[in-house]
C-alpha positions as CSV (number, residue, x, y, z in Angstrom):
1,X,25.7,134.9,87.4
2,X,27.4,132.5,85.0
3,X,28.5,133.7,81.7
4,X,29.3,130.9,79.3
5,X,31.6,131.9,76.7
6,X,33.8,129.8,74.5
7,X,37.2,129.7,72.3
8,X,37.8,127.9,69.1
9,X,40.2,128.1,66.0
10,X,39.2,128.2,62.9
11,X,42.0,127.8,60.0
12,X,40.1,130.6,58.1
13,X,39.7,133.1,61.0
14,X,42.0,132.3,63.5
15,X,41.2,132.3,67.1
16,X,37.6,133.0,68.0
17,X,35.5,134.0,71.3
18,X,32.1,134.0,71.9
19,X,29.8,134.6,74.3
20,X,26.5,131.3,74.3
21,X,24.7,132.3,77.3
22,X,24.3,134.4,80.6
23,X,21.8,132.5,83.3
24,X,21.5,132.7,87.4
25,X,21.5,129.7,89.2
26,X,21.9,130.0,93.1
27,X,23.1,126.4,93.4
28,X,26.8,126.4,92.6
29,X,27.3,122.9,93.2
30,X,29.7,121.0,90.9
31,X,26.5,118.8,89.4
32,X,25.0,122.4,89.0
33,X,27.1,123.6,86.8
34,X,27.6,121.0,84.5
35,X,23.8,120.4,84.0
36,X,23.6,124.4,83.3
37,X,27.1,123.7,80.8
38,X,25.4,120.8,79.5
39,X,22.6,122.6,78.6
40,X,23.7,125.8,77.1
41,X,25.9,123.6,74.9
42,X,23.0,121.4,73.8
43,X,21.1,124.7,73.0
44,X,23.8,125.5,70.6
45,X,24.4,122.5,68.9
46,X,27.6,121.7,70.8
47,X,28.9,118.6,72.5
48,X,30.5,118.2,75.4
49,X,32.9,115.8,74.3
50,X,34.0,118.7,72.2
51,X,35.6,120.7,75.4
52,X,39.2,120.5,75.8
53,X,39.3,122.5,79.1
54,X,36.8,124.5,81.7
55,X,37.6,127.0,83.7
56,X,35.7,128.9,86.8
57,X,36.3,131.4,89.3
58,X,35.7,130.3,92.5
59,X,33.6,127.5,91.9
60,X,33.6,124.2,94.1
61,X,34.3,121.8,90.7
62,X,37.1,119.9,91.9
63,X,35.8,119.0,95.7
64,X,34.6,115.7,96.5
65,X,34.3,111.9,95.6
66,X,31.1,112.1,93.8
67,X,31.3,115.8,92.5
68,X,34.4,116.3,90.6
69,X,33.7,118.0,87.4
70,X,34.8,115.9,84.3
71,X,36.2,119.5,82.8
72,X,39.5,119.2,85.3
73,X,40.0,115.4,84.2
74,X,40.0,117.0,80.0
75,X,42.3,119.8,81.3
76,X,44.9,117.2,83.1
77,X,44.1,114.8,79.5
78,X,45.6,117.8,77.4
79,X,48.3,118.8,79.8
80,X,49.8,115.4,80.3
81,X,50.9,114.7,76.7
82,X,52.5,118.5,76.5
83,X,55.5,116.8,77.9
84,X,56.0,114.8,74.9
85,X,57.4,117.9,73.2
86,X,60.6,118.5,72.1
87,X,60.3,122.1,74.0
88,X,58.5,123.2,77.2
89,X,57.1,126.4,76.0
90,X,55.5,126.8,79.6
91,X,59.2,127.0,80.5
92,X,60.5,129.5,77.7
93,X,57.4,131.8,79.0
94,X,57.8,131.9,82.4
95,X,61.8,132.4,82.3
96,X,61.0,135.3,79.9
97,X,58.6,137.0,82.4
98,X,61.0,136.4,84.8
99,X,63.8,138.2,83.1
100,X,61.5,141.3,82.4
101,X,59.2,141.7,85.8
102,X,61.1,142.7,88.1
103,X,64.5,144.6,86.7
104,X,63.6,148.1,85.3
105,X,67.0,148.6,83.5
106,X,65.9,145.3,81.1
107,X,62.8,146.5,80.7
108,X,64.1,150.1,79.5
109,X,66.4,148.0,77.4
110,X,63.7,146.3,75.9
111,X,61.3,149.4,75.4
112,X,64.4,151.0,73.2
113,X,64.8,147.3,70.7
114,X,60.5,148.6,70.6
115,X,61.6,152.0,69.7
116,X,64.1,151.4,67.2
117,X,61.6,148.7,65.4
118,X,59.2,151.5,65.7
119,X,56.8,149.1,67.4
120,X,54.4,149.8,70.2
121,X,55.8,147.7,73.1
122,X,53.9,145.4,75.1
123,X,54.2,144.1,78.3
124,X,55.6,140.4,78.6
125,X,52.2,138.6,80.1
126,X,52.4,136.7,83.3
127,X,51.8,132.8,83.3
128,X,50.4,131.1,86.5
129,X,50.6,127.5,86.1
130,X,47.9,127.2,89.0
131,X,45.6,129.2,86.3
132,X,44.4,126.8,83.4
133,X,43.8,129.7,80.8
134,X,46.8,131.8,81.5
135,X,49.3,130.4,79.1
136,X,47.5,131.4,76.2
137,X,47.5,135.0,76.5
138,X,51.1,134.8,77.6
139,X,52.0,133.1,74.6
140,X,50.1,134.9,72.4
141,X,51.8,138.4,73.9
142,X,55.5,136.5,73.4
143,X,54.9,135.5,69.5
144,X,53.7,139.2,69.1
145,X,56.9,140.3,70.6
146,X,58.9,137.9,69.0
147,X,60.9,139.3,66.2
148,X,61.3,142.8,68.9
149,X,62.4,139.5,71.7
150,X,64.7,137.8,69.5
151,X,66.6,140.7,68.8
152,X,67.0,141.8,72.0
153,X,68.3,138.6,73.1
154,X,70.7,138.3,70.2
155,X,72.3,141.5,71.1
156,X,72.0,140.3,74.8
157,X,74.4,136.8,73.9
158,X,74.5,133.7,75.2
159,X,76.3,134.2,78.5
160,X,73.6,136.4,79.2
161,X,70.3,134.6,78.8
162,X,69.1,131.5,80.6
163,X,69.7,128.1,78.0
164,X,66.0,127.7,77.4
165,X,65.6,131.4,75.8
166,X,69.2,131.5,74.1
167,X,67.5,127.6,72.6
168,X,64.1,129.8,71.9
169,X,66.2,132.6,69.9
170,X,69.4,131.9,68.7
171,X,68.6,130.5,65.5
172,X,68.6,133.2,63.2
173,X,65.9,131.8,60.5
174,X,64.0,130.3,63.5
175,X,60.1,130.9,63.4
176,X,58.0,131.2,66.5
177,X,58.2,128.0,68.4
């Protein structure tokens, strides 16, 4: 069972999901799956020169000369220029997991900054760089925590954060990277 969903922003609504089609195909080949892909996004009036990324549990899309799927080439084409930036955002997310997942005394800190902004807290999202669509939740989950973050890390001080979060907060009037 293969459900084909996809994600898209749109300036007026923001992020979007959808789900374009559910089919069975037996054959789980590489070639198999991008014929299925290729159709369901014909059928919809999509292109595949539209996809930025792919991704798939389990299936055998990056094996062999003559059957690697084009969908790991995009993902490697959008990664690539990423370190052109000024900031590694990858970075700033994983260092902030790592100050939160494993001590219990930060993570009580933390919860009271939540409490005393009266906001719900949320749990600081994992990022696996081995997973191609695990950075965007992560991020997403850090910008909502953001303003809750910053002032946790402000109170925290410089000696006590790693330099690419101090970077990340320290500016008083800074924005969500």
């Amino acid at each position: 069972m293969f459900p084909v969903t996809v994600q898209w922003f749109s300036i007026r609504d923001g992020l979007k999901q959808g789900l374009l089609d559910f089919y069975q195909d037996p054959i789980e080949t590489s070639e198999a799956i991008k014929t299925q892909l290729c159709k369901v996004l014909q059928e919809n009036s999509l292109s595949l020169s539209s996809v930025s990324s792919f991704s798939a549990d389990n299936a055998s899309v990056n094996y062999g000369i003559h059957n690697s799927c084009k969908c790991h080439i995009l993902h490697n084409c959008n990664k690539h220029p990423l370190k052109a930036l000024q900031f590694d955002v990858e970075s700033l997310v994983l260092k902030v997991y790592s100050e939160f997942s494993a001590f219990g005394k930060r993570i009580a800190k933390l919860k009271e900054f939540f409490d005393f902004a009266h906001l719900e807290y949320k749990y600081i999202l994992r990022h696996v760089p081995t997973r191609w669509l695990s950075l965007l939740p992560a991020l997403d989950r850090l910008i909502l925590n953001w303003p809750v973050l910053k002032a946790f890390y402000l109170n925290e001080g410089e000696d006590e954060c790693a330099a690419i979060i101090w970077r990340a907060f320290k500016d008083e009037n800074c924005l969500p990277l």
